[in-house]
N, C-alpha and C positions, 0 to 999 in steps of 0.2 A: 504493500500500500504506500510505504513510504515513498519506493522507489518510482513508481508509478507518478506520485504526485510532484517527486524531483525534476522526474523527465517532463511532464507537463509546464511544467514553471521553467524550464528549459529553453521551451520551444517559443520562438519569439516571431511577431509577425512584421514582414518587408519593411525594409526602410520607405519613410518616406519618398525621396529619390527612387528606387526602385518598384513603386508600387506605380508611379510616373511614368519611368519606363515601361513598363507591362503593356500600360494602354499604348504608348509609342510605337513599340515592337509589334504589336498586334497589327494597327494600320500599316505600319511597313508592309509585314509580310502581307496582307491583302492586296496595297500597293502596288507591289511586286511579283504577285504573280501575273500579271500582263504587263512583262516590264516595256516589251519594244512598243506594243501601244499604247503604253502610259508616256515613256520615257524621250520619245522622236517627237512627237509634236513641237513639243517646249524648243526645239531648234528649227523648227520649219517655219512656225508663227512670225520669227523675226525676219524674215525672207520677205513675205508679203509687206511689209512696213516698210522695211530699208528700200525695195524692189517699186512698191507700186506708190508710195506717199514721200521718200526719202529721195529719190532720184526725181520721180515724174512732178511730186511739187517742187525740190530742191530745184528744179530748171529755172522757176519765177521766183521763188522766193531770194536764193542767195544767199549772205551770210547773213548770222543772228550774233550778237552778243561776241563777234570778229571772228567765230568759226563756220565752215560751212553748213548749209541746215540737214544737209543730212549728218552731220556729227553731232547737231544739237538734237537731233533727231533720235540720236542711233542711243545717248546718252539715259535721254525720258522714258525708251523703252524697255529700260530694265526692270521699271517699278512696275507695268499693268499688271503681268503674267501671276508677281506675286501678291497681288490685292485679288486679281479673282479667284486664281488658284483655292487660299485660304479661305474667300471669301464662299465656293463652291463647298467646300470641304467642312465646313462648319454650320451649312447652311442647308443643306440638301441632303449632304453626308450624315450630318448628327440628325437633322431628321428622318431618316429611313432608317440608321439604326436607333435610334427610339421606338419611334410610332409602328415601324414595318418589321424590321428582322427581330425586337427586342432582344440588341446585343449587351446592352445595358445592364440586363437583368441577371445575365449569367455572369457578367464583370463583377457587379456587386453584390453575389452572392460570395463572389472571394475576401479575401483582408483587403477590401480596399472602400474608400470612400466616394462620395459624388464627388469632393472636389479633385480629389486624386485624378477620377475618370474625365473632369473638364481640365483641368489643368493639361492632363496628356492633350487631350483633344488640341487645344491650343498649339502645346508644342508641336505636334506634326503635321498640323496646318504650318509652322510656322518653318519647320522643315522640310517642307513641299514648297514653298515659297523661295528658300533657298538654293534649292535642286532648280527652280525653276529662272531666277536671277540669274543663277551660275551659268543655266544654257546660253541666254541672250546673249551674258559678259562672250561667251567665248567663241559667237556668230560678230558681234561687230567687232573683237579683236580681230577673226579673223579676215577680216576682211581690213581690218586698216583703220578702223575710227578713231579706238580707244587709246589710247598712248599713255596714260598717266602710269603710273608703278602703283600709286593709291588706289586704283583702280579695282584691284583685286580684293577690294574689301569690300564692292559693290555688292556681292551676295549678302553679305550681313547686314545693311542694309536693305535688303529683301527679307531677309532672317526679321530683320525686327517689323517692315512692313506688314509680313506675314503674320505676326504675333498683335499686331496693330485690328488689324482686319480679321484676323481668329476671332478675338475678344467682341469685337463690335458684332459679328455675325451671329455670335454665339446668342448673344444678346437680345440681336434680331429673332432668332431661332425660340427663344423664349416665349413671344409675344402670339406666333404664327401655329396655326390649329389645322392649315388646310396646307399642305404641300405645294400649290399651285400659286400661293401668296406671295412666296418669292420672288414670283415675276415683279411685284411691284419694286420689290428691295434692288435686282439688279438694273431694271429700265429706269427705275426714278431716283436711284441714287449711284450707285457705282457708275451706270453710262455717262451722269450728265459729269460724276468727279474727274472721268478721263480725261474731259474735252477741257474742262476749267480748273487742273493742276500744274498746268505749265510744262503739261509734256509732249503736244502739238506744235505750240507756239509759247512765246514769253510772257508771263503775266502782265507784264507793263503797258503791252498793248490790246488790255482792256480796258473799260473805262473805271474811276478810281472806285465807284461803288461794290464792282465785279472781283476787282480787286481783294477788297476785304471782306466780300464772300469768300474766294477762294480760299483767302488765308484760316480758316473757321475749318475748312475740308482738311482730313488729315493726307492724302494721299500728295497736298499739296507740298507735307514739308518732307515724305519721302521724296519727291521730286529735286527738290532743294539738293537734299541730301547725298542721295545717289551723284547728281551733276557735279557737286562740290568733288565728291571722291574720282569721276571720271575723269574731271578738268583739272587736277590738283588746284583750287581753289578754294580758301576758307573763310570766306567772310565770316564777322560774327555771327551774323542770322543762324548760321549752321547752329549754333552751341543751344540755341530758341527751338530748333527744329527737332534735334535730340532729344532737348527739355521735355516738347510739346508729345514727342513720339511717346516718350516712357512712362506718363500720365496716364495717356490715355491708355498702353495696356493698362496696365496697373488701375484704373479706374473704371474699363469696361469687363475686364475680367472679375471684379469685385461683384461686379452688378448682375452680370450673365449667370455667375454660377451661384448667386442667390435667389434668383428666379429661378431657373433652372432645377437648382436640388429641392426648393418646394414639389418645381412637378414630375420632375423623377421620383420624388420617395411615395406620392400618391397616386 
């Protein structure tokens, strides 16, 4: 009896760290088992951009900001892939396994908690986002854009995009009861971010009101951000952009999975 209740007292359950990774690992491997059509788009996407908006408008437009616009161009498009990526994965993803596969259920019936299971959620949104950066980074090096040596920090940048837009989506995910709802979250808000983050064209050549909307959009100050690392340039605003980005995990992630584990545990 003794012994029995030694070995019980023994046995300890996962690190927090580790209970994180479970949900990580899990996504991966899901991930991963269609790797080539999961893993090829993310370099073909940036084809289309450089090829049909980078070149064909690059003809009238010309330089921006004293680079040419397909290199201010080739810069902006490292940020979409990981705001929709994450923004798919958290949104569509965590609802089918919710409401459809109820994968949830069999998670936490293990040692782990809801926040454990949204926290992972996050992270490999926000590790999909960086697999997805890393492609683009290595379609406009190779082609000639990117020249900075900082440059290569541009996934992380993505990495934290991704964790940016995890959080907010997740949050999104909260509120939406019908799968089909989404549509509103990507047509009325992620499309109209693309066009009004300064990754088309330069903020400055809106008008001053448009302006400080855009600044309100977070995809905005990844835009910032990424550029600064592309172009090695650091203005201070970067250090605002940073600020701005880490909040807002840190603030939407709070909120997501306080909603969230109300209607998980019911």
């Amino acid at each position: 009896m003794n012994n029995n209740s030694a070995n019980i007292g023994a046995i300890r359950p996962p690190s927090f760290t580790m209970r994180i990774y479970s949900v990580w690992y899990r996504h991966f491997r899901v991930y991963t088992k269609n790797l080539i059509s999961n893993g090829i788009p993310p370099f073909v996407e940036p084809l289309f951009f450089l090829l049909g908006i980078g070149l064909g408008l690059g003809h009238f437009v010309g330089r921006i900001d004293g680079v040419p616009y397909i290199t201010f161009l080739a810069a902006g498009i490292i940020v979409p892939p990981a705001m929709y990526t994450s923004s798919f994965e958290c949104t569509f993803g965590t609802f089918i396994r919710l409401e459809f596969d109820k994968v949830y259920d069999g998670m936490l019936s293990a040692s782990m908690t809801v926040t454990d299971l949204l926290l992972g959620e996050i992270l490999f949104a926000g590790s999909k986002s960086l697999f997805f950066s890393a492609a683009v980074l290595i379609v406009v090096t190779a082609f000639g854009l990117i020249h900075s040596p900082m440059a290569i920090l541009a996934p992380f940048a993505g990495l934290l995009t991704g964790l940016m837009f995890g959080a907010f989506s997740l949050f999104v995910t909260s509120f939406v009861t019908n799968i089909n709802h989404f549509n509103f979250y990507f047509t009325g808000l992620l499309t109209p971010m693309f066009f009004f983050s300064g990754i088309v064209f330069p903020l400055t050549s809106l008008p001053k009101y448009f302006q400080i909307f855009a600044e309100i959009l977070p995809l905005t100050h990844s835009t910032y951000l990424i550029r600064a690392l592309c172009f090695n340039s650091f203005p201070p605003r970067v250090i605002f952009d940073l600020f701005y980005i880490l909040v807002f995990i840190v603030f939407f992630s709070i909120l997501a999975i306080k909603r969230l584990k109300k209607r998980i545990i019911s």
